[in-house]
C-alpha positions as CSV (number, residue, x, y, z in Angstrom):
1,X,41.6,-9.5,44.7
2,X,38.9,-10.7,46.6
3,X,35.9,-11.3,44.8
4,X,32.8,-13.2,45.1
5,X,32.0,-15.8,43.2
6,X,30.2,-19.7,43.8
7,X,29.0,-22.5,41.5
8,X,25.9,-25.3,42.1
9,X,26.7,-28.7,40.6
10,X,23.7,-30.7,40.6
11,X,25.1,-34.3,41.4
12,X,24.6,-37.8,42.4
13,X,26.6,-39.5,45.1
14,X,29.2,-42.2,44.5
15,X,30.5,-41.9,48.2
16,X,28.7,-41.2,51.5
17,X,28.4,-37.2,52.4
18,X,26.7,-35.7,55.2
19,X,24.0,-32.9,54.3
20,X,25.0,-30.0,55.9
21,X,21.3,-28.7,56.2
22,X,19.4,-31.4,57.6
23,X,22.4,-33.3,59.1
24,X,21.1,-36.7,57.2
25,X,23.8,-39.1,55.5
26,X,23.6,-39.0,52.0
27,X,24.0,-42.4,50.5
28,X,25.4,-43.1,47.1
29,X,23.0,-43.0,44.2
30,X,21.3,-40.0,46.1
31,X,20.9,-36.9,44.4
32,X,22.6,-33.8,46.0
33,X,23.9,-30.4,45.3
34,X,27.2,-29.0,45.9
35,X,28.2,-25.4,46.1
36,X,31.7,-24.2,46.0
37,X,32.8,-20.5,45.9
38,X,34.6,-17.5,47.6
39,X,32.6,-15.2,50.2
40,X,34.3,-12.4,52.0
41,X,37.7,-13.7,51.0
42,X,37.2,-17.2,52.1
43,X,36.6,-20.1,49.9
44,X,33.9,-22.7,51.0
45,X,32.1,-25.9,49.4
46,X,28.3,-26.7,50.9
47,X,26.7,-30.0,50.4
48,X,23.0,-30.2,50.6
49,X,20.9,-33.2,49.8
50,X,18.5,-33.1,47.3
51,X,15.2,-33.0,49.8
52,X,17.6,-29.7,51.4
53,X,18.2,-28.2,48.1
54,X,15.0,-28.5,46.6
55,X,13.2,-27.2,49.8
56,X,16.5,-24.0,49.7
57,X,14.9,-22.9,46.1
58,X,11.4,-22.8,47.6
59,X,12.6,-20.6,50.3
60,X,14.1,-18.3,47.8
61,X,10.8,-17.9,46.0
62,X,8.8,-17.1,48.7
63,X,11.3,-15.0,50.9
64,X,13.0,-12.1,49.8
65,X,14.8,-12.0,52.6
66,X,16.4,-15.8,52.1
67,X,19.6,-16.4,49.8
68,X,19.3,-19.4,48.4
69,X,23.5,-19.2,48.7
70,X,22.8,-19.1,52.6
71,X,24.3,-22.8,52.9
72,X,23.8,-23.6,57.1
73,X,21.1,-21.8,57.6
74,X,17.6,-23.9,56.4
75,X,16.8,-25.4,60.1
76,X,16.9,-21.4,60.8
77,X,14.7,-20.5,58.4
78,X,12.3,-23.2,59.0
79,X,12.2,-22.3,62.7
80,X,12.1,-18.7,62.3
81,X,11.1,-17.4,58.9
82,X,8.8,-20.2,57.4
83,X,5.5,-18.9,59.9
84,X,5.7,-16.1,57.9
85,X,6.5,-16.8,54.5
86,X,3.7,-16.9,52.1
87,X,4.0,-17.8,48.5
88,X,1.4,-16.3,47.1
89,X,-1.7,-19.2,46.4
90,X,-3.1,-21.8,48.2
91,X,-0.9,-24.3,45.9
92,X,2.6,-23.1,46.2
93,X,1.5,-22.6,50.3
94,X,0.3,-26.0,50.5
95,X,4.0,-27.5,48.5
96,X,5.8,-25.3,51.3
97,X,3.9,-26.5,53.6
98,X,4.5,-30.0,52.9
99,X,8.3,-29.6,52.1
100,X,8.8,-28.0,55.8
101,X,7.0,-31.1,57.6
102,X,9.1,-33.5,55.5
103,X,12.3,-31.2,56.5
104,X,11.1,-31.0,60.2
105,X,11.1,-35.5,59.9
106,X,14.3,-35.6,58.4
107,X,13.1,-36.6,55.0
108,X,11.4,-39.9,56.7
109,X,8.2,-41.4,56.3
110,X,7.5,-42.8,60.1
111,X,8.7,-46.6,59.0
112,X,12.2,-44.9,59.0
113,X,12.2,-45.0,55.1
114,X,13.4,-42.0,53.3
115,X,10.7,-39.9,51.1
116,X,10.7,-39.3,47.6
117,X,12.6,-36.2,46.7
118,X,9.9,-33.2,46.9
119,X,8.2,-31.7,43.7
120,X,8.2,-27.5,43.8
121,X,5.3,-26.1,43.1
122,X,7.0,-24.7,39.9
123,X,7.5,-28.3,38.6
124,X,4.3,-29.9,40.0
125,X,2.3,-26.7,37.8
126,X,4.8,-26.8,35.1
């Protein structure tokens, strides 16, 4: 039986863990997601700082062709997808917009200090 299958935690870190988006440490107290699951017969855990995760779910929204399951693959999308990805009003394009700048500076404001985990769109209009 091979079936497919995954699960997001939402969590906050009592150790150190490495994002595996951005590349960033992840220092305890951080929020962070985790994803654990089978694919293709393999099981595999992803851990994705909350900057990364947040900034995964606003990739899903805008690009039909992004999973938000496709754990690795952010810095790809940013580099190649995000030019063309349009979310649909000046708003939600001006979030993205911001959340890919912040990505492309590691989640650093330029005195080295780390920004404040990014508001979607969703939330912001909520």
């Amino acid at each position: 039986m091979s079936g497919t299958f995954g699960h997001t935690r939402h969590l906050v870190a009592r150790k150190e863990h490495r994002c595996e988006e951005c590349g960033r440490k992840i220092a305890p107290g951080e929020k962070y997601d985790r994803h654990a699951g089978k694919w293709e017969g393999d099981f595999f855990t992803n851990v994705a700082c909350g900057h990364c995760a947040t900034l995964r779910r606003m990739a899903n929204d805008v690009d039909d062709f992004y999973f938000e399951c496709y754990f690795g693959g952010l810095g790809e999308w940013v580099s190649e997808s995000y030019p063309e990805a349009n979310a649909g009003d000046f708003t939600a394009d001006l979030w993205l917009a911001r959340a890919v700048r912040d990505f492309r500076s590691n989640w650093r404001k330029s005195d080295g200090t780390l920004l404040d985990l990014p508001d979607t769109w969703l939330e912001a209009t909520a």
